[in-house]
TORGU-555992 format. One line per 8 residues: their letters; for each residue x, y, z of C-alpha. Coordinates in Angstrom, 2 decimals, m for minus. Layout:
! residues N
a = X/Y/Z; ...
! end
This chain:
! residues 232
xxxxxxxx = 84.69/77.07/83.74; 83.80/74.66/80.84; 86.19/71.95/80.01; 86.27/70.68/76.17; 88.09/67.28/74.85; 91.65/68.28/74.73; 91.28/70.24/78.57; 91.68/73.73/77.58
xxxxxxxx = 89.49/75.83/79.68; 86.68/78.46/78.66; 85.21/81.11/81.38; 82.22/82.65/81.81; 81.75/85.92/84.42; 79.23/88.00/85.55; 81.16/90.85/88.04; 81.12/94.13/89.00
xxxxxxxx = 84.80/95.59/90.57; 84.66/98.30/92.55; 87.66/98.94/95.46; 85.94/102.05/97.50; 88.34/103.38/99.79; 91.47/101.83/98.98; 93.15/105.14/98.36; 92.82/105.88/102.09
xxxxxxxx = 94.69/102.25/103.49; 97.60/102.38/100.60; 100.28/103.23/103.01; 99.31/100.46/105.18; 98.66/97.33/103.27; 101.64/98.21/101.22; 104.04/98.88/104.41; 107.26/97.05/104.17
xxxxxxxx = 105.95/95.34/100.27; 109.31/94.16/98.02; 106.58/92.75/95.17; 103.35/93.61/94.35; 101.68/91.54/91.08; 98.54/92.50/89.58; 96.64/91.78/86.25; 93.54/90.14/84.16
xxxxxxxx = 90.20/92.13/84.82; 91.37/93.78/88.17; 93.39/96.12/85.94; 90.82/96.10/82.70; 87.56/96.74/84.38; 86.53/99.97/85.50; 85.85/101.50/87.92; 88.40/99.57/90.48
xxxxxxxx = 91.04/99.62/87.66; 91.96/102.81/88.33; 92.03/102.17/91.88; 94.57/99.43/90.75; 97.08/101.70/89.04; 96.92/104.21/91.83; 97.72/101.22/94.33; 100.84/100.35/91.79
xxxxxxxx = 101.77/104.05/91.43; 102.08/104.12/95.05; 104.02/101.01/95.00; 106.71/101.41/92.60; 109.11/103.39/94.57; 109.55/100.49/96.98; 108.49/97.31/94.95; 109.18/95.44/92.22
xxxxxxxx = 105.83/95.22/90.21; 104.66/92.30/88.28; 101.89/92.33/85.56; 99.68/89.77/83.61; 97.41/90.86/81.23; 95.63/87.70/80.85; 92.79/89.20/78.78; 89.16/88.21/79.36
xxxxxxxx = 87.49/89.04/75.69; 84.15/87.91/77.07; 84.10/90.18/80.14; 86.57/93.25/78.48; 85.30/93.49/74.67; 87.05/96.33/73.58; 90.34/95.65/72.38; 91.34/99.40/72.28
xxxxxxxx = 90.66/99.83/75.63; 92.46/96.66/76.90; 95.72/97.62/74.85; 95.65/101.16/76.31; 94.85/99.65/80.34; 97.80/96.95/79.66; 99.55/99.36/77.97; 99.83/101.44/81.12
xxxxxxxx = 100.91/98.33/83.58; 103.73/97.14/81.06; 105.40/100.73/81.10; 105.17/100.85/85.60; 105.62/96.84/85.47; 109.43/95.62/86.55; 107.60/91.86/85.52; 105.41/90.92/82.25
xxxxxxxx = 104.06/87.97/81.37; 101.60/87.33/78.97; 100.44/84.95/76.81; 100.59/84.10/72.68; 97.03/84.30/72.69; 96.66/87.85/74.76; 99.06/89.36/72.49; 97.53/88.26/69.48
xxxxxxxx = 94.03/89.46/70.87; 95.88/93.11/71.66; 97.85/93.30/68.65; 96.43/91.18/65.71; 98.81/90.30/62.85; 101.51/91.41/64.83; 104.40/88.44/65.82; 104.21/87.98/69.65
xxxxxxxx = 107.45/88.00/69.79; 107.74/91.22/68.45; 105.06/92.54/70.62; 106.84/91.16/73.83; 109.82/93.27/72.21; 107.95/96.26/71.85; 106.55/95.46/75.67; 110.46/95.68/76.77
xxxxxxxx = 110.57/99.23/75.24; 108.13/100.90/76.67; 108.89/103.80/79.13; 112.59/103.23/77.95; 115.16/103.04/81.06; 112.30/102.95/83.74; 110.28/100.41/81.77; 109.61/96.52/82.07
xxxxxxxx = 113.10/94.96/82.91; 111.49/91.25/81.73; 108.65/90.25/79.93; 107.79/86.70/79.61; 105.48/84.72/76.64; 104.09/81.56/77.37; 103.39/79.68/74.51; 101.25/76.26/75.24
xxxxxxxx = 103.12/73.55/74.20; 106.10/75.27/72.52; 107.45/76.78/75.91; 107.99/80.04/76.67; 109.86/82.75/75.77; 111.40/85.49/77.70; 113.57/88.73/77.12; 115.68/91.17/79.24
xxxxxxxx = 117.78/93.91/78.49; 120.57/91.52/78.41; 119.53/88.50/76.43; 116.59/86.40/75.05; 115.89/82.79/76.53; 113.66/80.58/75.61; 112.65/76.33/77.18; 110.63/73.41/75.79
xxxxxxxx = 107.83/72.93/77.97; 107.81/69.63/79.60; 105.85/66.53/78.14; 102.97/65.43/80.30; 99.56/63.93/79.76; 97.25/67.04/80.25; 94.43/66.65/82.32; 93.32/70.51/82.40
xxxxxxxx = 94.83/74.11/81.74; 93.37/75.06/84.88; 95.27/77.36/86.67; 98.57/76.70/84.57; 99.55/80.33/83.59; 98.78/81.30/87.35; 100.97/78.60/88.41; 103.80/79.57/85.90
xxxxxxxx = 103.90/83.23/86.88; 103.74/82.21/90.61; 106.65/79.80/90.02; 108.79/83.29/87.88; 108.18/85.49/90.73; 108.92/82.77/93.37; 112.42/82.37/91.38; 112.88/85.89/91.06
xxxxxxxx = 112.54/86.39/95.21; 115.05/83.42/95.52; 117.82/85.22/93.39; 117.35/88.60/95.37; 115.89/90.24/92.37; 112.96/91.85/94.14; 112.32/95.21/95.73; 112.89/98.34/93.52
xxxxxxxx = 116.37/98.20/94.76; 117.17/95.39/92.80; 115.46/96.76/89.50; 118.85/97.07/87.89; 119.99/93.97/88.02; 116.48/92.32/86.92; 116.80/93.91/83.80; 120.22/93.44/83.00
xxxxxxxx = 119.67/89.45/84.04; 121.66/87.75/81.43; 119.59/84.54/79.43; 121.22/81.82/81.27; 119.72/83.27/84.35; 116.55/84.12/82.62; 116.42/80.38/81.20; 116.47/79.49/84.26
xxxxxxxx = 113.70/80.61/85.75; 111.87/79.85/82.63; 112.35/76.19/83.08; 111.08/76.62/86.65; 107.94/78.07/86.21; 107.55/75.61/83.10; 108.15/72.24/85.26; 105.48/74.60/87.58
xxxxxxxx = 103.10/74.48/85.13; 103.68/71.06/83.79; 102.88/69.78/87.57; 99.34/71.99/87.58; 98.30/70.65/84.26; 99.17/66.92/84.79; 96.08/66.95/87.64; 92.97/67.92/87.64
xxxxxxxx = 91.73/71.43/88.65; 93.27/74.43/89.82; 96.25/72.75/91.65; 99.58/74.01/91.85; 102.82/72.40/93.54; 104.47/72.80/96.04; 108.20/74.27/96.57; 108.73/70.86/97.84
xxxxxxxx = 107.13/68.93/94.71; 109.10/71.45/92.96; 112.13/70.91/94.00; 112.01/66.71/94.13; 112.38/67.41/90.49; 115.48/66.58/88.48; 117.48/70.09/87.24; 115.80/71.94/90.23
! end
């Protein structure tokens, strides 16, 4: 990763992803699973992406299934491609977060808000029951079948964006486990979480994020840090 002035990171990769016989220990490593989250280049890249979706498929009966696109334009260049892969996560996905900046790469011109809308659509009744925008500065934004929430993200001197979006979607599904929300059991009530609830756990995985920026490197808190802080 390169660094510039203002801390924003820029990534460069040279990978190959390949998951050769994964198919055959499914039913094992997914034994007993309430959550399974999945995303960036592990669902974009061929051939292991499709080794990916068959290790969701197999999943979604049992689990609730979080995805984040986080698009890599260097490694994944073809935006037609990457809207169709994410495409097919958001519809099995019970979890979506994304970025401004991946939506407006998938969908140019297009409001990310509106996107994130369109996002909540998909596959109707056994869609996405949330999907989550972070926005940089301006907070995120967040949606559910029952409401739309949104939080300031918290002022801090940034020394990096190193790890921040992994930090903030760690910190949502974290929240999501503590309220009982996960397992497919429990997809109902995810999606019909009302936006007090889904503010919430937007301003927890924001003060997350605020903590992994506000130190160098790829550094998140702890539930401890985490909860030493006021409104937790």
């Amino acid at each position: 990763a390169v660094i510039d002035d203002d801390g924003a990171a820029t990534y460069t990769f040279d990978l190959a992803w390949e998951l050769p016989g994964l198919a055959d220990r499914l039913a094992f490593m997914l034994q007993g699973t309430t959550l399974l989250h999945t995303g960036s280049i592990a669902t974009m890249l061929a051939p292991g992406a499709e080794a990916v979706l068959a290790a969701v498929e197999h999943a979604h009966p049992a689990a609730t299934i979080s995805f984040d696109p986080n698009c890599r334009p260097s490694i994944i260049t073809d935006v037609d491609y990457a809207r169709r892969q994410a495409e097919k996560f958001v519809i099995l996905a019970d979890v979506v977060k994304a970025s401004d900046e991946d939506l407006e790469w998938l969908y140019p011109g297009v409001d990310v808000l509106e996107s994130a809308r369109r996002w909540l659509s998909l596959g109707g009744s056994e869609g996405p029951g949330m999907v989550v925008v972070t926005r940089g500065g301006a907070g995120p934004w967040g949606i559910t079948a029952a409401g739309e929430a949104a939080f300031e993200a918290p002022r801090v001197e940034v020394a990096d964006t190193v790890g921040a979006g992994d930090s903030f979607m760690a910190a949502l599904l974290s929240g999501i486990v503590d309220r009982g929300l996960d397992g497919a059991q429990n997809r109902q009530d995810l999606r019909g979480l009302p936006a007090e609830g889904l503010a919430e756990l937007l301003a927890h995985a924001s003060r997350a994020a605020a903590i992994t920026v506000s130190r160098p490197g790829a550094n998140p808190p702890t539930r401890a840090e985490l909860n030493a802080l006021p409104g937790e």
